[in-house]
N, C-alpha and C positions, 0 to 999 in steps of 0.2 A: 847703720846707715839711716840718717834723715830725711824726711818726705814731706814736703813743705807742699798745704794745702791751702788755698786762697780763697778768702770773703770772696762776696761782689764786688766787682768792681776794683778789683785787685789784682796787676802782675808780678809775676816773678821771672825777672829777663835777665839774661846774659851778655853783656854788653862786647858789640864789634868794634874789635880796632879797626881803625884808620887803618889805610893805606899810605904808606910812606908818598911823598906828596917833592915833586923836585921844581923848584922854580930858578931856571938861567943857568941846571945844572948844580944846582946846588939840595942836596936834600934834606928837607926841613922835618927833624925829630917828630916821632909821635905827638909827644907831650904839648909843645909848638901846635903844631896842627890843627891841636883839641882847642886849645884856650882861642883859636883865628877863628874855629866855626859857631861858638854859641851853643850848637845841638848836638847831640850825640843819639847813637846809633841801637838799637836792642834786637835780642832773637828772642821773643816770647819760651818759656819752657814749663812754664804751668798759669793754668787761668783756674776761676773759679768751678767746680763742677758742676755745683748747684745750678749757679746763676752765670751761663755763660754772655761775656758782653760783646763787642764789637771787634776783641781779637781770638785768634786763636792761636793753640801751642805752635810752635814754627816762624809765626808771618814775623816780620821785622819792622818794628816800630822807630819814631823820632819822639824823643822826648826834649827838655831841656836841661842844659849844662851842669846844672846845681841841683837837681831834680832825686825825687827817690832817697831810700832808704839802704845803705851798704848794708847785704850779709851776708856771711860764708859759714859752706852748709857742706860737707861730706869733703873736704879741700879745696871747697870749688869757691868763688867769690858771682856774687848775687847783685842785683835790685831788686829790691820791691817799690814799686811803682801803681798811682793809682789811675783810673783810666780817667778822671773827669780833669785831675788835676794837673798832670805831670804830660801825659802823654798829648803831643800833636797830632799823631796820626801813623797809617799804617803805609810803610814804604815796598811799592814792587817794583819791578824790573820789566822792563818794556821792549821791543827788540824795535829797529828802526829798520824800516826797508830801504832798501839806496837803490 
């Protein structure tokens, strides 16, 4: 088994799929989906230990489209991702009172 440990300034994220997306009833493919929004989606699952930076393991980043580095590491498929360049920002979830 492989253990992927990250510089500074370095993630190693797991990318979220979409959610399947229906407009007028009709359901528009993953793949669709992706190329409409420009950004795409990560779960942070290793940061640097040394130098930790502005995310941590778990949170859920936006990065962009073309962004990062593919790798697959123990059957799993990867990014590596760098925080200055690639990544937008960290996405959380909000509740809304009504």
């Amino acid at each position: 088994m492989e253990k992927f440990i990250p510089y500074k300034g370095i993630l190693l994220v797991e990318e979220v799929k979409p959610e399947e997306k229906q407009v007028n009833g009709i359901i528009i493919a993953e793949s669709v989906a992706e190329k409409q929004e420009g950004a795409r989606k990560a779960k942070v699952v290793a940061i640097s230990p040394i130098h930790p930076g502005a995310f941590n393991v778990g949170d859920i980043v936006l990065f962009a489209q073309y962004a990062g580095v593919n790798v697959e590491m123990n059957n799993k498929k990867y990014l590596v991702l760098t925080e200055k360049e690639d990544v937008f920002g960290r996405v959380e979830q909000i509740e809304l009172e009504v």
